[in-house]
N, C-alpha and C positions, 0 to 999 in steps of 0.2 A: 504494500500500500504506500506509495512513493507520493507525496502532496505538492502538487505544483506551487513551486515558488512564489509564483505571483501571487496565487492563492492566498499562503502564508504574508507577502506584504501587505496585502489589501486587510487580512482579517486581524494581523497582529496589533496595529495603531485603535481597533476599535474594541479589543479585546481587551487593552490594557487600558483604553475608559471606562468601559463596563466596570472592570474591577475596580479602580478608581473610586469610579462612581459607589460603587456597593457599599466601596470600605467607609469613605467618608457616610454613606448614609445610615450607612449599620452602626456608626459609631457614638452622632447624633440621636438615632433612634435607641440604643443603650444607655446613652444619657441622660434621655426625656423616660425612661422607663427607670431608672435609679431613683431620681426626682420624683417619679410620684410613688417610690414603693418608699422611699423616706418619708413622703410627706404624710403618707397613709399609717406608717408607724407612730 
C-alpha cells in the first residue's frame, strides 16, 4: 500500500490543523468542565 506523495502533501498541512484545532479545543473545553465541577463543589 504505497500512498502517493502528493496525497500525503495535500493531506498533511490539514491534518496537522485538525489536531491543532482539537488540542486547543479539548483543552478549553477541560477547562470550562474543571470550573464548573469546582464551582458545583
Amino acid at each position: 500500500m504505497d500512498i502517493d506523495m502528493r496525497v500525503a502533501i495535500v493531506l498533511a498541512p490539514i491534518l496537522i490543523a485538525a489536531g491543532w484545532a482539537a488540542f486547543n479545543i479539548g483543552a478549553a473545553a477541560l477547562n470550562q468542565l474543571q470550573n464548573f465541577l469546582n464551582r458545583e463543589a
